[in-house]
Each structure stands twice: as C-alpha cells, then as structure tokens.
C-alpha positions as CSV (number, residue, x, y, z in Angstrom):
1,X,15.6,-1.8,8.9
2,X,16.3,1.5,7.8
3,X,17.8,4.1,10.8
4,X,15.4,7.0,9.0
5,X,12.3,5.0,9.8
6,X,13.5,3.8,13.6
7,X,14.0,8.0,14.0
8,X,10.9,9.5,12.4
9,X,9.2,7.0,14.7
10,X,10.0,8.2,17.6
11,X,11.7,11.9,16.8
12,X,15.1,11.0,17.9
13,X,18.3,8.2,17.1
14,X,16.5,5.1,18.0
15,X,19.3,1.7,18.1
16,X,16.6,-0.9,18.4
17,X,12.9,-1.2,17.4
18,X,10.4,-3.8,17.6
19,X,9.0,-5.4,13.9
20,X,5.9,-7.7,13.9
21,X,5.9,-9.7,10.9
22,X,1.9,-9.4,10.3
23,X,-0.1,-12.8,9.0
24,X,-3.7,-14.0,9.5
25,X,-2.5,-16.3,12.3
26,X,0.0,-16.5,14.7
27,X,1.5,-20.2,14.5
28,X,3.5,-21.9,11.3
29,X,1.0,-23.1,8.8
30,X,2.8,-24.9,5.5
31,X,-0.8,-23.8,3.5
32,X,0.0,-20.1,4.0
33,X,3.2,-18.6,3.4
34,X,3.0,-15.6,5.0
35,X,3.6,-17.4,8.6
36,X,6.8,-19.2,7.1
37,X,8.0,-16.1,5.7
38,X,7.1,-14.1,9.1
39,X,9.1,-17.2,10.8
40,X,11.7,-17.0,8.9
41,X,12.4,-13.3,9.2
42,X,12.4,-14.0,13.3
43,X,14.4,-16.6,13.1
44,X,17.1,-14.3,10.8
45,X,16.8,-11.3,13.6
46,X,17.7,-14.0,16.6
47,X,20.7,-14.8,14.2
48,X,21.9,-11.6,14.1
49,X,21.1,-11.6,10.4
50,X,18.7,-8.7,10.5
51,X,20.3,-5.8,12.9
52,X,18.9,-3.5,15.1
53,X,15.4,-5.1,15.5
54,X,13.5,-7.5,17.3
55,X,10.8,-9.6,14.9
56,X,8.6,-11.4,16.1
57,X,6.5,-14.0,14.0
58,X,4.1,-14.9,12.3
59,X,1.5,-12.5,14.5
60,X,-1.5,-11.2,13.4
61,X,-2.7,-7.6,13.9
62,X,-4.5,-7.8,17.3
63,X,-1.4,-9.3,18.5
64,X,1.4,-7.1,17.5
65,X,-0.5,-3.8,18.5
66,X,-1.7,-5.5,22.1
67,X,0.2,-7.3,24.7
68,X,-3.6,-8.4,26.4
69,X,-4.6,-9.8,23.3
70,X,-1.1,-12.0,22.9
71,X,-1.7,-12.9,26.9
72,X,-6.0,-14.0,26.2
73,X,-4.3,-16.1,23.1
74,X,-1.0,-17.6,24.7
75,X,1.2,-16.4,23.1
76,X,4.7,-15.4,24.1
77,X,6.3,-12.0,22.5
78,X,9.2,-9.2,23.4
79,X,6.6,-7.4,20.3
80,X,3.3,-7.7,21.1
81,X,2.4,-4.3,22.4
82,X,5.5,-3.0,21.8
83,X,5.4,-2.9,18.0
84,X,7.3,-0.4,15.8
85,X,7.0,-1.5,12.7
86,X,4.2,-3.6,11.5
87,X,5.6,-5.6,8.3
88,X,2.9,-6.9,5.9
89,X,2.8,-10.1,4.0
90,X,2.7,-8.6,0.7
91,X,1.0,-5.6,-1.6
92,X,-2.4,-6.2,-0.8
93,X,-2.4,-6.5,3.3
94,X,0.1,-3.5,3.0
95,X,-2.3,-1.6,1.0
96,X,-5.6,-3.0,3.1
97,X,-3.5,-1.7,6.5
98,X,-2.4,1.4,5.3
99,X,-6.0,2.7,3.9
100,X,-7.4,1.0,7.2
101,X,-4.7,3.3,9.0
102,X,-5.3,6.3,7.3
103,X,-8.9,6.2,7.1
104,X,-9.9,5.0,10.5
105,X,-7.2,6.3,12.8
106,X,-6.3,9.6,10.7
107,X,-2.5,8.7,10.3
108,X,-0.9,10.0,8.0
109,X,0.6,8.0,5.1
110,X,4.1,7.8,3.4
111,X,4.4,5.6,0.4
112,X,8.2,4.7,-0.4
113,X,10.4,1.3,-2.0
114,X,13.0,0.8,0.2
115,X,15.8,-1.3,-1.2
116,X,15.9,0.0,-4.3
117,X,19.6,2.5,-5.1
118,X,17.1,5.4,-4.3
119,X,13.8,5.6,-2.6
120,X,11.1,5.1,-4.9
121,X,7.9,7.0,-4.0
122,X,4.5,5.4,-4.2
123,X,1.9,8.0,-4.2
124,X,-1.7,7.3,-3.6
125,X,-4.1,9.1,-6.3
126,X,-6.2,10.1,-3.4
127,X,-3.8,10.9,-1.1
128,X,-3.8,14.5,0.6
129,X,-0.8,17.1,-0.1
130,X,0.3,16.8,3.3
131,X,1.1,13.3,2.5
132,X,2.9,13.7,-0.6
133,X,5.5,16.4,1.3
134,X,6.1,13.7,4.1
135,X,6.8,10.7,1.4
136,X,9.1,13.4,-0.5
137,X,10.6,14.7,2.8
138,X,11.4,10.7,4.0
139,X,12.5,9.5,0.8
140,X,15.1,12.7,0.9
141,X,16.2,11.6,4.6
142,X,16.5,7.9,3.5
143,X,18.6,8.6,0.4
144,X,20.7,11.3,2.3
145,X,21.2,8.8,4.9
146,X,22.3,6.2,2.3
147,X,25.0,8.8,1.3
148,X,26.5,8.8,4.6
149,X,26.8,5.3,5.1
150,X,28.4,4.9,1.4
151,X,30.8,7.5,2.7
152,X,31.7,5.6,5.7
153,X,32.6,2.5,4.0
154,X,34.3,3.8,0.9
C-alpha cells in the first residue's frame, strides 16, 4: 500500500486503510483464481505480511462498498462498507471499474504502475486534462515519497 494513496484518500496522513480484494464472488472457488488470489492477499495482511491495511477477501463489489449488502449475504467483514481501496483481479475488471467509475459516478481517474522504480503513468486516450494533471501530480507525490523513504534507510 502506498502512504500517497492512503493520504490523497482522505486529505490527510492516514496509518491504516481498508482494501477489498474485488472477485465475482465472495467464497474460495479453485475454478476462479481471482478468489484464491483475493484469499491469499487476506490471509498475508492478518500475517503482518502486507502493512498498514486491512484486506478482506475474495468480495465482490456490492460487498466491499456496502456493509447491508455483506449482512443480507452473511458475510462477516471489518471492509465491507468501509472500503478504501477496491483492488481488482486483473487489467480488465480494473479497466471495466474504473470507466464504470468515471462514467457513472463522475470520479475522476488517475492511471499509474505502482511497483515499478518510478511510477509509470497510464493515460486513457479519452481521458479529460483534468485527469492527466492529477495522474502527473500523484505519480510526482509517489516518487517523491519513494525518495524519502530511500533516504531513511540508506
């Protein structure tokens, strides 16, 4: 999780956020990956293996974004309606979620590789200017960020 993300979220130094790891359903199935991937990652955050977060699952979308639709299906969450972050399967669901995002719920979209030794932006052909100054502006605060942290343990 990168500490730029957790503070652009919520406009100030946030220590702990809450990441639903987004599948088509929300039990283990061995036939799709995505739910042994999303249990996984859980299971690495209870571990103390991913810092700073709380994941939850696999959990699909209605899920994550709604504690009343985790109580109507059973299911048991410190994420569901509390969700952050909202970590897709793969390229496609990211992309599907994003346009849905955008589109339907006029948010505004930021298109950056984390991971990589500097953020690598992804610009949409279609997307507005006001878009490409945030991904610029983020991927500047996420590499700046990196800086500091190479200083403190060099």
């Amino acid at each position: 999780m990168h500490p730029v993300l957790a503070e652009l979220r919520t406009g100030q130094r946030v220590s702990h956020v809450f990441i639903a790891a987004l599948s088509a359903v929300e039990v283990v199935k061995p036939a799709i990956a995505s739910t042994i991937d999303a249990a996984c990652l859980s299971k690495m955050a209870e571990r103390g293996q991913i810092r700073h977060a709380t994941v939850d699952g696999p959990l699909a979308f209605d899920n994550a974004i709604s504690a009343e639709a985790a109580r109507i299906k059973h299911i048991h969450s410190p994420v569901a309606g509390h969700v952050d972050i909202l970590l897709a399967p793969d390229l496609n669901a990211a992309n599907i979620l994003s346009k849905d995002l955008e589109y339907l719920a006029n948010a505004t979209l930021a298109g950056i590789v984390v991971g990589a030794k500097v953020p690598i932006l992804l610009p949409s052909r279609s997307d507005p200017p006001v878009a490409r100054r945030v991904a610029a502006a983020l991927a500047v605060l996420m590499h700046n960020q990196g800086d500091k942290a190479d200083d403190r343990s060099g």
